[in-house]
Backbone as a printed PyTorch tensor [residue, N CA C, xyz], in Angstrom:
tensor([[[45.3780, 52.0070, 63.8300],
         [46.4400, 51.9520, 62.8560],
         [46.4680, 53.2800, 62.1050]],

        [[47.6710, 53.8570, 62.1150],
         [47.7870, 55.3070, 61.7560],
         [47.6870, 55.1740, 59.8410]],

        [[46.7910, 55.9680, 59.2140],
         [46.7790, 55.9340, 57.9510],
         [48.0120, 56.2690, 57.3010]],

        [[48.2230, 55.7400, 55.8680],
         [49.2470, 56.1680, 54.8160],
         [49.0350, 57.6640, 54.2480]],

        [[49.9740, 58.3600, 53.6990],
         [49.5330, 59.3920, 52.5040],
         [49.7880, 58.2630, 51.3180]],

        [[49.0910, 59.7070, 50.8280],
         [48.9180, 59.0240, 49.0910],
         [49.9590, 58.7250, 48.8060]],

        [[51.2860, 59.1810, 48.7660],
         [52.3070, 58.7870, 48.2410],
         [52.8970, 57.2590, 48.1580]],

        [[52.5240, 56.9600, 49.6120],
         [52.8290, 55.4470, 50.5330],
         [51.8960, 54.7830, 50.1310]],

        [[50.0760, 55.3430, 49.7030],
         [49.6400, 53.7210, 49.6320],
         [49.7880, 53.6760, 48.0200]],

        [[50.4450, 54.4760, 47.1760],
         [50.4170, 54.4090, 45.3870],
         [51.6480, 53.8950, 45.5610]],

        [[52.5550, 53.4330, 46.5070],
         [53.9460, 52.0800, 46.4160],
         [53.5380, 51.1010, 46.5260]],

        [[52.2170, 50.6560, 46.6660],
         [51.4420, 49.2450, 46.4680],
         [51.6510, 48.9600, 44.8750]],

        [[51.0900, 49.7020, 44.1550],
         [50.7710, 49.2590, 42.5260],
         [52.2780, 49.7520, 41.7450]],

        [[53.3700, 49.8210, 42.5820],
         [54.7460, 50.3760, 41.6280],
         [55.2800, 48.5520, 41.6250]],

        [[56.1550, 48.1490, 40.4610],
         [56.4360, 47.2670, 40.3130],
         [57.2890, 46.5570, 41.4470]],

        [[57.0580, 45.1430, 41.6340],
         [58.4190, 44.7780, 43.3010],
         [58.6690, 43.6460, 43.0200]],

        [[59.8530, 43.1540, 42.7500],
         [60.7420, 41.8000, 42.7850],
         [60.5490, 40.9580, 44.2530]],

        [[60.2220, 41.1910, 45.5450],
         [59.7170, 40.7270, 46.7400],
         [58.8130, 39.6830, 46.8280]],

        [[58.9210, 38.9240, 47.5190],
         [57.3500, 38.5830, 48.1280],
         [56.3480, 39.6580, 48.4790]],

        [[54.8140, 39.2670, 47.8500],
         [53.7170, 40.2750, 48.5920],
         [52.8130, 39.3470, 48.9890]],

        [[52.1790, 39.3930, 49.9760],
         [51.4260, 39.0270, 50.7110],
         [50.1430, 39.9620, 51.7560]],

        [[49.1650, 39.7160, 51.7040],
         [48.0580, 40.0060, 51.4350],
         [47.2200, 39.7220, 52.8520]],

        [[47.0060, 40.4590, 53.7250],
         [46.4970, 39.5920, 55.0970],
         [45.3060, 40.2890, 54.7170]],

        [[43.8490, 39.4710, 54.2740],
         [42.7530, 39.6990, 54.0800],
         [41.9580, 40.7030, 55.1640]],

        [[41.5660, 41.8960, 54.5330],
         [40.5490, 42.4250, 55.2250],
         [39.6770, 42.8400, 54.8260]],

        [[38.2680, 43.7650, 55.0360],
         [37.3330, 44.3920, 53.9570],
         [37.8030, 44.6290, 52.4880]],

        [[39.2110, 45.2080, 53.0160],
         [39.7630, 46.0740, 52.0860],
         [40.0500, 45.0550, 50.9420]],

        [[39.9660, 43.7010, 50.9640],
         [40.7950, 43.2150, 49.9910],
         [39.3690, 42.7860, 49.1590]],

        [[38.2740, 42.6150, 49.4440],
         [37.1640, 42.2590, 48.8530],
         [36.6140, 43.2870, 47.7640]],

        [[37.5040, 44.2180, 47.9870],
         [37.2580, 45.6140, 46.5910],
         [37.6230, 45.2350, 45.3740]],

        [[37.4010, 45.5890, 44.3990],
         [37.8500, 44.9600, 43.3470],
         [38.8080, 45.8960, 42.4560]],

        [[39.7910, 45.9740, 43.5540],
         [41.3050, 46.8750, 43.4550],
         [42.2750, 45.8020, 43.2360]],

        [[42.9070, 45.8210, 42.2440],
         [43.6830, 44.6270, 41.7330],
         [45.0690, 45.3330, 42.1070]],

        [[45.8480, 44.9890, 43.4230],
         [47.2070, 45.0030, 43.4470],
         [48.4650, 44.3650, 42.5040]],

        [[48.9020, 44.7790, 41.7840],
         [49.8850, 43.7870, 40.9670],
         [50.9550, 42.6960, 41.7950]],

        [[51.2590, 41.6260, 41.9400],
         [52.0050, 40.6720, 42.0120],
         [51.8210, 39.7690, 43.2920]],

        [[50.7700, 40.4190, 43.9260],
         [50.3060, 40.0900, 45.3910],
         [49.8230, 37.9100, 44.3980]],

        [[50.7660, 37.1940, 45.3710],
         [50.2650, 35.8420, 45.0140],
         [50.0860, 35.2380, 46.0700]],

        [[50.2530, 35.7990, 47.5570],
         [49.6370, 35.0220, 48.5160],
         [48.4320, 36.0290, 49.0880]],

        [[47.5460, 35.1550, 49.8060],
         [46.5260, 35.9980, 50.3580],
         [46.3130, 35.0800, 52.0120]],

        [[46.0480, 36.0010, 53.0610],
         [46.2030, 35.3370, 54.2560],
         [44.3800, 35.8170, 54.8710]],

        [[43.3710, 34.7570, 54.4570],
         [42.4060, 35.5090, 54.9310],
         [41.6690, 34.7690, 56.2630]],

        [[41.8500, 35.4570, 57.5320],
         [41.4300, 35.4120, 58.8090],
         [40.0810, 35.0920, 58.7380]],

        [[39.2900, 35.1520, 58.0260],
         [37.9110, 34.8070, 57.7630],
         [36.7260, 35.6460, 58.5990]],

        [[37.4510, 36.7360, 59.2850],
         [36.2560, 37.7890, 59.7210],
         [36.3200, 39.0090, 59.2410]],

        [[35.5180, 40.2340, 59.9670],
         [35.6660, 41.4700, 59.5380],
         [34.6360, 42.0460, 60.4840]],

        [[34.8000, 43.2130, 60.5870],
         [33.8420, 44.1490, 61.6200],
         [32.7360, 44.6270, 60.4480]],

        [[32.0930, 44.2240, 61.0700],
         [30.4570, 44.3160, 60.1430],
         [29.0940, 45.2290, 60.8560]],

        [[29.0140, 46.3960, 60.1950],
         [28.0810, 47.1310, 60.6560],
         [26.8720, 46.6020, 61.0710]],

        [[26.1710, 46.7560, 62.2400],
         [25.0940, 46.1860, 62.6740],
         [24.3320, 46.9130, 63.7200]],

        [[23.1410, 47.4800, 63.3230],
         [22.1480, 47.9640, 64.2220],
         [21.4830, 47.4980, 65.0780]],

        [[21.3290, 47.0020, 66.4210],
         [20.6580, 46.6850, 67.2260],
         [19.2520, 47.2630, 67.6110]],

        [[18.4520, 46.7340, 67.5450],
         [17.0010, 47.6800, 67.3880],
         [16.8010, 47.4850, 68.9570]],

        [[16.9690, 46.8220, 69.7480],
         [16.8140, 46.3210, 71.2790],
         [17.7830, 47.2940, 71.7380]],

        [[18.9190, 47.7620, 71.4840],
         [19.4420, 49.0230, 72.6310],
         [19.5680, 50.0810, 71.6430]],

        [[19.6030, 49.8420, 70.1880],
         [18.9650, 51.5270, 69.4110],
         [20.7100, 51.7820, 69.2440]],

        [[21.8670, 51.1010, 68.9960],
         [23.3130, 51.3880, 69.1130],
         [23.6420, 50.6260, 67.8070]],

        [[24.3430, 51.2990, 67.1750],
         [24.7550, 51.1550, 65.6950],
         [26.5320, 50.3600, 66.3580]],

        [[26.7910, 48.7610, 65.9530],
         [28.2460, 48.2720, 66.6960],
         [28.4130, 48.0780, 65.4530]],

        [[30.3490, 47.6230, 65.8500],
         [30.8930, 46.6750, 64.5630],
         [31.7660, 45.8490, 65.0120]],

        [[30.4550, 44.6660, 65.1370],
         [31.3100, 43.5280, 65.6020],
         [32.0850, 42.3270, 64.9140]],

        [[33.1370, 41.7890, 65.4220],
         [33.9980, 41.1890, 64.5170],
         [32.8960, 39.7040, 64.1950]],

        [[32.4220, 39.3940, 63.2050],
         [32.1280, 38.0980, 62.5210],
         [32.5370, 37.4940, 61.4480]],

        [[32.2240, 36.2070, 61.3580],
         [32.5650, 35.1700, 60.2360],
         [32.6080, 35.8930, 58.7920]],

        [[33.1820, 36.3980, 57.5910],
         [32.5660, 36.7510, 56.7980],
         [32.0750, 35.8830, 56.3300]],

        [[30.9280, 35.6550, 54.7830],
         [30.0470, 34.9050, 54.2110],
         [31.3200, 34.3670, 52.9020]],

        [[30.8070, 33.2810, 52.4590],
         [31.2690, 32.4410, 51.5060],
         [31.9770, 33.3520, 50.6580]],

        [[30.7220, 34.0390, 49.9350],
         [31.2990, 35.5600, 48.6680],
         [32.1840, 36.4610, 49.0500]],

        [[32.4850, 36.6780, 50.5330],
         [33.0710, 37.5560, 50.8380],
         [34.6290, 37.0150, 50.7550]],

        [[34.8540, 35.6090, 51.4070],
         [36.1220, 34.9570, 51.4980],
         [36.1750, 34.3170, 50.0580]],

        [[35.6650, 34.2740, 49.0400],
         [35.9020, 34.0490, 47.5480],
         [36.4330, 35.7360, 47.2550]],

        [[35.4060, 36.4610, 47.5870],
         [36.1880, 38.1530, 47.0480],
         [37.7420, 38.1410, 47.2830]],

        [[38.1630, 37.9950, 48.8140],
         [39.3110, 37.7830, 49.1480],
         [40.3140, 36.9200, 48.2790]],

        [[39.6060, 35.6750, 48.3630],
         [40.7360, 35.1030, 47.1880],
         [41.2010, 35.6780, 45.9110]],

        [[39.8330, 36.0970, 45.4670],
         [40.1200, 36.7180, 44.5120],
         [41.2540, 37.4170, 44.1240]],

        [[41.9740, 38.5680, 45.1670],
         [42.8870, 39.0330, 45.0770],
         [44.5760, 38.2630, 44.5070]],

        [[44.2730, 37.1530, 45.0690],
         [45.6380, 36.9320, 44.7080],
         [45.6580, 35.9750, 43.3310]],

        [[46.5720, 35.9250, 42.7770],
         [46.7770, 35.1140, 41.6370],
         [46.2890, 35.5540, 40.0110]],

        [[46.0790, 36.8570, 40.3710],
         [45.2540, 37.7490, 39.3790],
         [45.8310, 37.6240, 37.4960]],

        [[46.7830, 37.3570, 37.7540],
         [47.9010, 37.4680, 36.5950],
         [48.6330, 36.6400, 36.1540]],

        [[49.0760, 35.9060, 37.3800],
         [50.0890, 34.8180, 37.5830],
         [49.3980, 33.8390, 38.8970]],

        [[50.0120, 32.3860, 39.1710],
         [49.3140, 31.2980, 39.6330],
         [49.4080, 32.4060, 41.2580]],

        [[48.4040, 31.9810, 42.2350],
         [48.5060, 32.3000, 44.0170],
         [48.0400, 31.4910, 44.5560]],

        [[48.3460, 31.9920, 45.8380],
         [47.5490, 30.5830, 47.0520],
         [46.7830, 31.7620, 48.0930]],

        [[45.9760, 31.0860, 48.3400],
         [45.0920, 31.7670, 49.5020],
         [44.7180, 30.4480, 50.5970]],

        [[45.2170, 31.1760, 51.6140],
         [45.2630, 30.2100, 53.1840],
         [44.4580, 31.0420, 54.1500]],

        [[43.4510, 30.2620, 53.7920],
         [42.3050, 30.3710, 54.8860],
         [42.5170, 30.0360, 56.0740]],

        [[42.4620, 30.7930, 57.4810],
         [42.8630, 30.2290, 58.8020],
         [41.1640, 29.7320, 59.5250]],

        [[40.3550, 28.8130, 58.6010],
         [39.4100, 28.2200, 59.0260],
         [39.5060, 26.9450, 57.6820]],

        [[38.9370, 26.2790, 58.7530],
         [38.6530, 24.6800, 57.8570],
         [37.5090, 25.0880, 57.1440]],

        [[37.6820, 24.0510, 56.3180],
         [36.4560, 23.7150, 54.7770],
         [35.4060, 24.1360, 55.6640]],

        [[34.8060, 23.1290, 56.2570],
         [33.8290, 22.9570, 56.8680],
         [32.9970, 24.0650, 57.4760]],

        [[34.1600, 24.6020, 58.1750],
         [33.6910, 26.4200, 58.5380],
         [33.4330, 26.6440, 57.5490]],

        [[33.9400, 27.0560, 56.4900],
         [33.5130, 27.8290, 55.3640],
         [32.1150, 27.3750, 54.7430]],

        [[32.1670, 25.9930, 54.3900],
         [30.9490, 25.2760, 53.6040],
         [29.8340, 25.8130, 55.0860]],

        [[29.5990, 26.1460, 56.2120],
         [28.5050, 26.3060, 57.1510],
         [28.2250, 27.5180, 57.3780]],

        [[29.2660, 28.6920, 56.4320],
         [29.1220, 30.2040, 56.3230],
         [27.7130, 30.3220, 55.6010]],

        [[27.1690, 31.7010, 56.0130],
         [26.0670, 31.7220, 54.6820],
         [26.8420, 32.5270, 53.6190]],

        [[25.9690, 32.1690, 52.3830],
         [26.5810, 32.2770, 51.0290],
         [26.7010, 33.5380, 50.7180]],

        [[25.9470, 34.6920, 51.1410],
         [26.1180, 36.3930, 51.0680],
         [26.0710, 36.8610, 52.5370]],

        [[26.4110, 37.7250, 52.1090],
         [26.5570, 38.9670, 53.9180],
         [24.9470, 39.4820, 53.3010]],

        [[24.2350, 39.5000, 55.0660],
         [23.1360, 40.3320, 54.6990],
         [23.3060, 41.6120, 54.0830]],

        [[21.8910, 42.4420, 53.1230],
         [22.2560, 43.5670, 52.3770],
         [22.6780, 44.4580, 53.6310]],

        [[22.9250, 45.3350, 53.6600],
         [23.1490, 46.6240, 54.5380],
         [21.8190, 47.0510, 54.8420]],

        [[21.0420, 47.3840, 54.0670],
         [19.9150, 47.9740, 54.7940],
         [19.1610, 47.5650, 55.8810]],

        [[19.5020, 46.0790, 55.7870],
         [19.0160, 45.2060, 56.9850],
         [19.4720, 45.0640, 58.2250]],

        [[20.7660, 45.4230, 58.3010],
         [21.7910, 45.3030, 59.3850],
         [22.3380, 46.9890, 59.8450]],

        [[21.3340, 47.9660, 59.2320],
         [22.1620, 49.6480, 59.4670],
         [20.5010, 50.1090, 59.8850]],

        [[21.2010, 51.1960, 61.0320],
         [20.3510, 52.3320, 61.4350],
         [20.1200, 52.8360, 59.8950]],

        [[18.6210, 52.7280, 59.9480],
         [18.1180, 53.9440, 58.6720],
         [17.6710, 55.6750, 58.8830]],

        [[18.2790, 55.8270, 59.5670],
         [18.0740, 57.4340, 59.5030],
         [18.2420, 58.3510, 58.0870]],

        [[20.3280, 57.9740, 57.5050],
         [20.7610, 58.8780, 56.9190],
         [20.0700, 58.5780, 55.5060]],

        [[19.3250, 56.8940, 55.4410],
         [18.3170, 56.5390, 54.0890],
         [17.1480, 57.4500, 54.1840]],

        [[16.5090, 57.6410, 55.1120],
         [15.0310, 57.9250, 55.0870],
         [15.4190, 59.6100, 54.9850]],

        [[16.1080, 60.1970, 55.3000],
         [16.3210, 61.8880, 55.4860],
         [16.8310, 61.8430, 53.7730]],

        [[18.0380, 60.9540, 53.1430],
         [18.1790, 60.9670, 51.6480],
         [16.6620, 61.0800, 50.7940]],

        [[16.0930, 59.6760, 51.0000],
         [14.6990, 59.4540, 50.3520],
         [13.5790, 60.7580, 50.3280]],

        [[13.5700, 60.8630, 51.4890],
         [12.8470, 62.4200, 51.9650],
         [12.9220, 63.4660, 51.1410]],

        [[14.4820, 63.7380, 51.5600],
         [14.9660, 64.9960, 50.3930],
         [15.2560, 64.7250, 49.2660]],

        [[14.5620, 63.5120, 48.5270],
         [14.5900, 62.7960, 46.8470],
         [12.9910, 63.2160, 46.5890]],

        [[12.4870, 63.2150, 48.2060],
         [10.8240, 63.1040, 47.0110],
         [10.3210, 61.8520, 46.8010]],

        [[10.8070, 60.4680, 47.5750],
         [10.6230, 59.6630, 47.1010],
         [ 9.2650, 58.7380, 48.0780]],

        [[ 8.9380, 59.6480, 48.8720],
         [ 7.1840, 59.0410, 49.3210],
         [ 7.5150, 59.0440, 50.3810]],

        [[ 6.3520, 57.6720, 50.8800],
         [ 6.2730, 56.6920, 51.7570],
         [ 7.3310, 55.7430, 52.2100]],

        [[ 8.4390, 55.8270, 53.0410],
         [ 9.1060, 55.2410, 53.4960],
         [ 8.5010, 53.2580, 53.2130]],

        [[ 7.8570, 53.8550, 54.1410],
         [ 7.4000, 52.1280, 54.4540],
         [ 6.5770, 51.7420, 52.9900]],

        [[ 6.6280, 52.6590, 51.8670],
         [ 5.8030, 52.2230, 51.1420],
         [ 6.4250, 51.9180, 50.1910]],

        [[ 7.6820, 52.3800, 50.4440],
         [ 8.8390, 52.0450, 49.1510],
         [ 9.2840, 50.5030, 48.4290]],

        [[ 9.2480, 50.1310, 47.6090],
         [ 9.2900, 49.2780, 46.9840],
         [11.0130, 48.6050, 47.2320]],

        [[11.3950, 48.3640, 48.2590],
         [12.9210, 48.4510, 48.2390],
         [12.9700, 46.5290, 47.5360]],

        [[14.1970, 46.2660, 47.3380],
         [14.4010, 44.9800, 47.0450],
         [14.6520, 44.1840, 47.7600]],

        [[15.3270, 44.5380, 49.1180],
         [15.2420, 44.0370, 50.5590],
         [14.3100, 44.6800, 51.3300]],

        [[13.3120, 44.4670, 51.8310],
         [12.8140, 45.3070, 52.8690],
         [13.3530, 45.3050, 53.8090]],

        [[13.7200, 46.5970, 54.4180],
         [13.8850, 46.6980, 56.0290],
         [13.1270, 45.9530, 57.4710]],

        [[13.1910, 45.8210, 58.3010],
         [12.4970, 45.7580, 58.9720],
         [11.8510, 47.1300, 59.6980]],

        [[10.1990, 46.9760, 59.9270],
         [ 9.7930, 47.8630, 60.0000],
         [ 9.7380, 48.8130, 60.9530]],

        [[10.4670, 47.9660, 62.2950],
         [10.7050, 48.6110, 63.2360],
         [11.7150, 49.2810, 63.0010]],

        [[12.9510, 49.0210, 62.2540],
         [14.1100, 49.7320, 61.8240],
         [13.8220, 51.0850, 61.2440]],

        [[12.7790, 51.2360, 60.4400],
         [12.4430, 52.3900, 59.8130],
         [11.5930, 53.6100, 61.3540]],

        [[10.8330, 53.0510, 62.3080],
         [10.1950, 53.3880, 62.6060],
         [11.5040, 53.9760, 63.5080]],

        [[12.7490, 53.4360, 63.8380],
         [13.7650, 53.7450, 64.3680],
         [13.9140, 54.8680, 63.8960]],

        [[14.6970, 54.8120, 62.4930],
         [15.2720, 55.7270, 62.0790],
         [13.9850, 56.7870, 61.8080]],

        [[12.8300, 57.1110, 61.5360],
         [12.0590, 58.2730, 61.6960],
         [12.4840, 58.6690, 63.2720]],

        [[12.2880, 58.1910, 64.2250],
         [11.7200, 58.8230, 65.2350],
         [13.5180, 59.2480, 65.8520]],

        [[14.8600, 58.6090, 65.1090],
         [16.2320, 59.3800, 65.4790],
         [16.1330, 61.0950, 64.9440]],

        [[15.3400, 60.8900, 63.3470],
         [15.6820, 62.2090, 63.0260],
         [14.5450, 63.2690, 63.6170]],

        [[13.6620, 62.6590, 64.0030],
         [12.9790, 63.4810, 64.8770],
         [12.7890, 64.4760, 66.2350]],

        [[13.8540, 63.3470, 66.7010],
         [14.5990, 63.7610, 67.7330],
         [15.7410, 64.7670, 67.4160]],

        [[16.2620, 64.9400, 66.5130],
         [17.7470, 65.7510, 65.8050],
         [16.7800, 66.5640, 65.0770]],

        [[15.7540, 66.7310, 65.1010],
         [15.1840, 67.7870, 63.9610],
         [15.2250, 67.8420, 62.4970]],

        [[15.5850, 66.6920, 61.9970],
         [16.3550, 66.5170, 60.4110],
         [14.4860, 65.7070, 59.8850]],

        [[13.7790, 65.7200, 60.4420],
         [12.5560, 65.4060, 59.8480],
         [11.3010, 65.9320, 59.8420]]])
């Protein structure tokens, strides 16, 4: 999908007598408040970064988003004035989602973390106090990518 200029996507927030409607994507889970948008159409997935430690390939495959994520979505509409948001999955799907998307650090190649941390000064990788831990093979990943690229 060919991007907007600035000009085209700042006709989102100019005032519109129309219907707006809202087909849920990452994008709508930001907490960018479009003005008058009162429907929201959320498909209930999204391409979600994910590292495979078994073939070492960073994909983004389309999955379920999590509970918070399709509440973010709703969020969007009705901001001001009453909206509806039409989920194209039943309750049930939703109530069997898990309740957060894993953090990122858990689901991403750590290279461009450990070369940041590095050039912070900030130790021991594996010794770091993170609030999610990585998995440790993930780290041992991402050392031995930038090793290979020379960035370590």
């Amino acid at each position: 999908m060919p991007r907007l200029s600035n000009s085209e996507q700042n006709r989102v927030f100019q005032s519109h007598h129309g219907r707006r409607i809202v087909l849920a994507t990452n994008v709508a889970e930001t907490s960018l408040t479009v003005p008058g948008i009162k429907y929201v159409i959320d498909p209930g997935t999204a391409r979600i970064s994910r590292y495979s430690f078994r073939t070492k390939v960073q994909r983004l495959p389309i999955e379920p988003v999590s509970q918070a994520s399709a509440n973010q979505r709703k969020g969007r509409c009705g901001r001001v004035s009453e909206g509806i948001c039409i989920r194209l999955y039943s309750e049930q799907d939703f109530l069997s989602r898990p309740e957060f998307t894993d953090p990122e650090i858990l689901r991403t190649n750590l290279a461009s973390v450990i070369l940041q941390m590095t050039s912070l000064g900030l130790g021991d990788i594996a010794a770091f106090p993170f609030v999610e831990a990585p998995d440790k093979r993930n780290v041992q990943d991402g050392v031995r990518l930038l090793e290979e690229l020379g960035g370590d």
